[in-house]
C-alpha positions in Angstrom: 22.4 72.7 -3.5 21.2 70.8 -0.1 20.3 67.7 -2.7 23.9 67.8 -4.0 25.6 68.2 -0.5 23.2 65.2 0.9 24.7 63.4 -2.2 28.0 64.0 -1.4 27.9 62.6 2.4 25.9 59.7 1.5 28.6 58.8 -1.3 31.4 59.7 0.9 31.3 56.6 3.4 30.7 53.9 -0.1 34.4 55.6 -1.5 36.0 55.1 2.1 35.1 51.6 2.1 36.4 51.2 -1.4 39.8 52.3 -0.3 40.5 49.9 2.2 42.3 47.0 0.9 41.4 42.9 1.6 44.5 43.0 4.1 42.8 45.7 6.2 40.3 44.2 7.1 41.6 40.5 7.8 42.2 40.4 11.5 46.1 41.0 12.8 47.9 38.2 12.5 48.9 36.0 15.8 52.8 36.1 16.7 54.2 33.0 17.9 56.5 33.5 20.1 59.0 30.2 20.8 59.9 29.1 23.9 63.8 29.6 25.1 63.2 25.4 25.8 61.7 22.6 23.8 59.0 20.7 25.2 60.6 18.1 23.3 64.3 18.3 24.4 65.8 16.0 26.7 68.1 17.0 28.8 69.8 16.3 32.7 70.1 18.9 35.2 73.7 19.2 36.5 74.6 18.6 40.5 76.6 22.0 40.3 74.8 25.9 39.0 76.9 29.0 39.7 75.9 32.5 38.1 79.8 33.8 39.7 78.6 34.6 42.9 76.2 31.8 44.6 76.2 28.6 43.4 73.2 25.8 44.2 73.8 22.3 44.4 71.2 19.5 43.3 71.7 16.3 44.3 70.2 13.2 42.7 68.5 12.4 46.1 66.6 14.9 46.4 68.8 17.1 48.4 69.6 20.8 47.7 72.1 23.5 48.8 72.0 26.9 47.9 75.4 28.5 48.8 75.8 32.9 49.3 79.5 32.0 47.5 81.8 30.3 45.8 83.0 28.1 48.2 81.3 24.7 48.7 83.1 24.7 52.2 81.3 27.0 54.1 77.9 26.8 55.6 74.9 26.9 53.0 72.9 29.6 53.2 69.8 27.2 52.5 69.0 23.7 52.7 65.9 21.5 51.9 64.6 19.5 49.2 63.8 19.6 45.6 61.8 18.6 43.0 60.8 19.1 39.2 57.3 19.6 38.5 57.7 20.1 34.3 60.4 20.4 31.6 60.3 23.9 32.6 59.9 24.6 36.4 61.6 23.1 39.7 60.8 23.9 43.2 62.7 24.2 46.3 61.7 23.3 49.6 64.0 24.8 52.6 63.4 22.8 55.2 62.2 25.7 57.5 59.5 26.9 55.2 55.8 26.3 55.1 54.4 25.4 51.6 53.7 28.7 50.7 57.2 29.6 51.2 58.4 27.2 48.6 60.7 28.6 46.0 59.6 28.2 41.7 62.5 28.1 39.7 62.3 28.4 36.1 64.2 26.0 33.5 65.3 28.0 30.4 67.5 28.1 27.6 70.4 31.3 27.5 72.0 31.5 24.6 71.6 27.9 23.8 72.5 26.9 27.5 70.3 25.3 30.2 70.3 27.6 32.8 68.0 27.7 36.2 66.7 31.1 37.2 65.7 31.7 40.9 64.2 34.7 41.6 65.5 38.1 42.3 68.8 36.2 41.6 70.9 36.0 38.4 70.7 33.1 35.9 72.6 30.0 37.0 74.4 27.4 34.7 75.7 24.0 34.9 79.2 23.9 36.0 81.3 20.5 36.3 82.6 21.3 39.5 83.0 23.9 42.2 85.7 26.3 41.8 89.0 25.0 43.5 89.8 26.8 47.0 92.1 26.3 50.0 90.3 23.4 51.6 90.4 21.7 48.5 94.6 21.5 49.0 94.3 20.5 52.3 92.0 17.3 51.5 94.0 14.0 52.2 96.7 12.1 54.3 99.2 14.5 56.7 101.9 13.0 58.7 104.4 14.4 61.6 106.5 12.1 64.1 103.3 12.6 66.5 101.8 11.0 64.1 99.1 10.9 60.7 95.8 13.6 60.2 93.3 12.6 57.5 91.3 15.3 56.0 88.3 14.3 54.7 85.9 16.2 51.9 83.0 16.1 54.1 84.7 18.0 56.4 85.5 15.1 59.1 88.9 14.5 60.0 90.8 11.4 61.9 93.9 11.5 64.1 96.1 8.5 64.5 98.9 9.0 67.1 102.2 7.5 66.5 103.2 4.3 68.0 105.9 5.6 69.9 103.2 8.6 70.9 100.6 5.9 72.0 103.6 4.4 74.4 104.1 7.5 75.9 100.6 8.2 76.5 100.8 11.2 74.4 99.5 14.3 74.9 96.9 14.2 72.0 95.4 10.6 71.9 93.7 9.9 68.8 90.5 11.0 67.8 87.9 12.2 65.2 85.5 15.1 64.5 84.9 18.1 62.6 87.5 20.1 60.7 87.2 24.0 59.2 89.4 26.2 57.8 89.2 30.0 59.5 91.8 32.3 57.7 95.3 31.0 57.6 93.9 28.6 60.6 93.2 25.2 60.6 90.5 24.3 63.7 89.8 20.4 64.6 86.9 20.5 67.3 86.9 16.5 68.4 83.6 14.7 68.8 84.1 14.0 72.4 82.9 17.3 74.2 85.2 17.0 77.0 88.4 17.5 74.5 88.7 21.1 73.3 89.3 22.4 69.9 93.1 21.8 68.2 94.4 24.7 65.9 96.9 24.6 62.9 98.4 27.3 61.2 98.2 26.9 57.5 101.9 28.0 56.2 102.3 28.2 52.5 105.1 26.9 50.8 105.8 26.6 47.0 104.8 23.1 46.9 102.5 22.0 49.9 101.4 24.0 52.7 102.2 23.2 56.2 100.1 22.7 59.4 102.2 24.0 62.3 100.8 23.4 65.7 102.0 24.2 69.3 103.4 20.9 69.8 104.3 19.6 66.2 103.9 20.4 62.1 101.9 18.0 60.1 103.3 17.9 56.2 101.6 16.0 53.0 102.1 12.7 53.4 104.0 11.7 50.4 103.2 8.6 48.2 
């Protein structure tokens, strides 16, 4: 009996081995898995991202803007420089940041669109252009019998004075400077600090709006 149960263990480990089949004992295949972006894809990276609630702007110089809304208006939350260091990453810069403060952004494919992911935010995509907004209506040429405001996109603005103003020394000489839009109010602050800031009240209408001041009411100036 002890020769037959000696047989049986030694014969045991020969019928296990002759079980297993040529596929189980290759090694486990390697999974591939593709990249969300080519290598070999070219594309451009857009001056305008947005995922719906900030939106970063990339300009071709260099320059970048990282906006906490949708409205290219107000004051950037961020500013610096940036730069792409593969098909696949970009970096940030603020401008008040040490290198080890600089900021990786990953390039990536979403459902077949480029997108650019900064961290602990949202996915970003290309957009043509910022979402329109009430500063974008009041861009251009106003006029008044005091005389003509320009708006300009970049936020700078130029006041002409009539002719007949500028012969009776009028009140509000021309100038330039800074323009905003607070509310329903539109605030100049002049460049030279001894002339304080002018304010507007944005009235809308069903075709242009209005700026009513104290002393007059600018309207578009029609072409």
């Amino acid at each position: 009996m002890r020769c037959t149960l000696l047989s049986a263990f030694l014969i045991l480990p020969f019928f296990l081995c002759a079980c297993e089949s040529t596929e189980d004992l290759m090694p486990p295949p390697v999974v591939h898995t593709p990249l969300t972006l080519d290598p070999m894809e070219e594309y451009e990276l857009g001056e305008w991202w947005t995922n719906g609630d900030v939106m970063l702007r990339l300009d071709e110089t260099g320059f970048y803007a990282l906006y906490g809304e949708m409205n290219r208006y107000h004051r950037p939350v961020q500013r610096g420089k940036w730069w792409q260091q593969s098909y696949a990453v970009l970096w940030l810069e603020p401008y008040e940041a040490l290198r080890t403060e600089w900021v990786r952004v990953q390039i990536s494919k979403i459902d077949d669109r480029l997108a650019l992911t900064i961290p602990k935010r949202d996915p970003m995509f290309a957009i043509a252009q910022p979402p329109p907004v009430m500063e974008d209506r009041l861009l251009g040429q106003w006029t008044s019998e005091k005389g003509t405001l320009f708006l300009s996109g970049n936020l700078r603005y130029t006041l002409t004075p009539a002719r007949a103003e500028i012969d009776q020394r009028a009140i509000i000489a021309g100038h330039r400077g800074t323009w905003r839009l607070a509310d329903d109010r539109l605030l100049l602050t002049p460049d030279p600090p001894n002339m304080g800031p002018f304010e507007f009240r944005v009235e809308q209408t069903d075709d242009e709006p209005r700026l009513r001041g104290r002393e007059t009411t600018f309207s578009r100036m029609q072409h």
